[in-house]
C-alpha positions as CSV (number, residue, x, y, z in Angstrom):
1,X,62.7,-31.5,348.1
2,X,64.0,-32.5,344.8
3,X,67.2,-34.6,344.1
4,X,70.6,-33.4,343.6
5,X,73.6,-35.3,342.0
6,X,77.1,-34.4,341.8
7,X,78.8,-33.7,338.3
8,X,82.8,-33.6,338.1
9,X,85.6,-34.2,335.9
10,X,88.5,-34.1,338.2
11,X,89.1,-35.7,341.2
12,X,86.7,-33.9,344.1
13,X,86.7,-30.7,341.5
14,X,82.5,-31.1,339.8
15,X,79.3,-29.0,340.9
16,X,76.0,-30.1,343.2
17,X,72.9,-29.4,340.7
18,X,69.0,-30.2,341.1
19,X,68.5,-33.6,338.7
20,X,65.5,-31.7,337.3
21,X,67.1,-29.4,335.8
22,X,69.8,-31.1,334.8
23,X,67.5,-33.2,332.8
24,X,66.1,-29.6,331.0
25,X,69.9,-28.6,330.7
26,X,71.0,-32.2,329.4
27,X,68.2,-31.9,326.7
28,X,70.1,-28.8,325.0
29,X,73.4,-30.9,325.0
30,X,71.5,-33.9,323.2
31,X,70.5,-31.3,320.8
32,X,73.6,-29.9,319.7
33,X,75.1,-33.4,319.9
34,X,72.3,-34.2,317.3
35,X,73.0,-30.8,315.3
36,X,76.9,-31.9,315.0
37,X,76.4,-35.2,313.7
38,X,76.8,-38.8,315.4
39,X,77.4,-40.4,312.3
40,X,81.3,-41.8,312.2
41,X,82.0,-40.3,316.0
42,X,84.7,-42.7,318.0
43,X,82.8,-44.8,320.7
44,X,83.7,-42.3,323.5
45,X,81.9,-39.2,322.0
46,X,78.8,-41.9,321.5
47,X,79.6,-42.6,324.7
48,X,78.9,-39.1,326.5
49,X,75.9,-38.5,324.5
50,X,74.4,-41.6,325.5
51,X,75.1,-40.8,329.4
52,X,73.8,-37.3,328.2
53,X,70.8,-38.8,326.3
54,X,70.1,-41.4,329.3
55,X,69.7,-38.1,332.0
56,X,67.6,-36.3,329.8
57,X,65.1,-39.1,329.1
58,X,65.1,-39.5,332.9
59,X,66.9,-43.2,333.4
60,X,69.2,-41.6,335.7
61,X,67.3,-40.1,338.9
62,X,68.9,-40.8,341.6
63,X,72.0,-41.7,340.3
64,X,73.1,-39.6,337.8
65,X,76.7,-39.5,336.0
66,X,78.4,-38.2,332.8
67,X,81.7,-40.2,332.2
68,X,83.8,-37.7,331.6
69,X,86.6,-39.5,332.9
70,X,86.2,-42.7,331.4
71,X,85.3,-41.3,327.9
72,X,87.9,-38.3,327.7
73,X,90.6,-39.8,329.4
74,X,91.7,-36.2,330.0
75,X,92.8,-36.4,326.5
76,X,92.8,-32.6,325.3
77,X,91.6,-33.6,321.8
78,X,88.7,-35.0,323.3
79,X,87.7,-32.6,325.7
80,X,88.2,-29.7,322.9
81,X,85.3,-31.7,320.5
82,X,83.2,-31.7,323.5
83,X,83.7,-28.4,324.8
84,X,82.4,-27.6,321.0
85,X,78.9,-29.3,321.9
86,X,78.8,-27.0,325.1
87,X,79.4,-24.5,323.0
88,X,76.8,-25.2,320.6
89,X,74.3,-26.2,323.2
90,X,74.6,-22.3,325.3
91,X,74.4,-21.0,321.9
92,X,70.7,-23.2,321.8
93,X,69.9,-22.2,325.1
94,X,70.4,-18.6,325.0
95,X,67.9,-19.1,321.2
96,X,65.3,-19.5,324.0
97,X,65.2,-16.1,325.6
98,X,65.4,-15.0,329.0
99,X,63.4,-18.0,330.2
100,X,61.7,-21.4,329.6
101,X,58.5,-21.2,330.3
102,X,56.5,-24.0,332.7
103,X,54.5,-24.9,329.2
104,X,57.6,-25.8,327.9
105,X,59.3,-27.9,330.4
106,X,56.1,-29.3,330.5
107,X,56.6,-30.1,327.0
108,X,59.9,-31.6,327.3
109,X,58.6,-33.9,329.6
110,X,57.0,-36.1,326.7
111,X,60.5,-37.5,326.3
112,X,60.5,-39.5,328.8
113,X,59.5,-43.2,328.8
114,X,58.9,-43.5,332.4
115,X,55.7,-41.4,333.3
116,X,56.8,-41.9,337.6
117,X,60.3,-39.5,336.5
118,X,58.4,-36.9,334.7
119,X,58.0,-33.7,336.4
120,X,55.3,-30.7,336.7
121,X,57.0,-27.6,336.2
122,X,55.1,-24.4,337.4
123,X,57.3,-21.9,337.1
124,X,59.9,-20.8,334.6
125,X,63.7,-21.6,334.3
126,X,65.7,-18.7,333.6
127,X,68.1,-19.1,330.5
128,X,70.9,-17.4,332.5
129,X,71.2,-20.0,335.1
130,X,71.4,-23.0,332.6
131,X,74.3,-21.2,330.7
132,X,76.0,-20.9,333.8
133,X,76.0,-24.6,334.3
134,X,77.3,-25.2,331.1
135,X,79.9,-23.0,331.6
136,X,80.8,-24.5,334.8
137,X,81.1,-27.9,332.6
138,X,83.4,-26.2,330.2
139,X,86.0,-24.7,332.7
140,X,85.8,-28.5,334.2
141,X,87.4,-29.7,331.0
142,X,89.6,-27.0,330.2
143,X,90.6,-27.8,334.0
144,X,89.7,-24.6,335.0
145,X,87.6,-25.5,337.8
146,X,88.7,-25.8,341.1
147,X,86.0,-25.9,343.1
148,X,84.7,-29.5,344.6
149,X,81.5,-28.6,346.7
150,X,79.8,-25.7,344.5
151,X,75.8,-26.1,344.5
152,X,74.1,-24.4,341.8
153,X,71.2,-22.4,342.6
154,X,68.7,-22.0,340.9
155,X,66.5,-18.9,340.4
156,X,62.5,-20.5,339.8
């Protein structure tokens, strides 16, 4: 059975999601963090995509995080310019289709340093249900989010 990790913003208010594809989801957020520009951002925006960057290359099994806390500070300013990556990153996402197919994921794999954390995908991840857990992320920091024990399920 694959391992989950717990994602929050708020006190006991975050999500339970399979690490796997958080990595796949994580991957799109790197991207649009790379689309917008990292060049002149404060140290807590580097800061997030690092932790962002860091999940998706697979350093984090087992024990996962995103300081959102730390780096935002629940600063609205803050969480606005990173609700703008989400953003951006659902609007990459949903560029794939429907779904990402197991060649793909595959695929994605290669950025990983660690051959023992890469994964064999088999069957495809539906588009739908990554979007959903970016949403999820951006009612978190519009502190929209109530819920503290949500699992994400994913449809394979």
């Amino acid at each position: 059975m694959p391992s989950t990790t717990y994602i929050s913003y708020e006190e006991n208010k975050g999500f339970w999601i399979g690490e796997f594809d958080f990595e796949t989801i994580s991957a799109f957020i790197v991207n649009a963090f790379e689309q917008i520009g990292l060049k002149d951002k404060p140290e807590w925006y580097l800061g997030i995509y690092e932790d962002f960057d860091e999940i998706m290359k697979g350093h984090l099994q087992k024990v996962m995080f995103v300081l959102f806390d730390d780096y935002l500070a629940f600063i609205p300013e803050r969480e606005s310019e990173i609700i703008e990556v989400f953003e951006l990153a659902k609007n990459l996402i949903q560029d794939e289709g429907e779904k990402l197919l197991p060649e793909k994921l595959n695929k994605m794999q290669d950025i990983k340093d660690w051959p023992q954390t890469q994964v064999e995908w088999i069957g495809p991840l539906y588009t739908d249900n990554m979007i959903h857990v970016v949403d999820i992320m951006i009612k978190m920091l519009k502190k929209e989010w109530n819920d503290g024990d949500y699992k994400v399920e994913f449809e394979y």
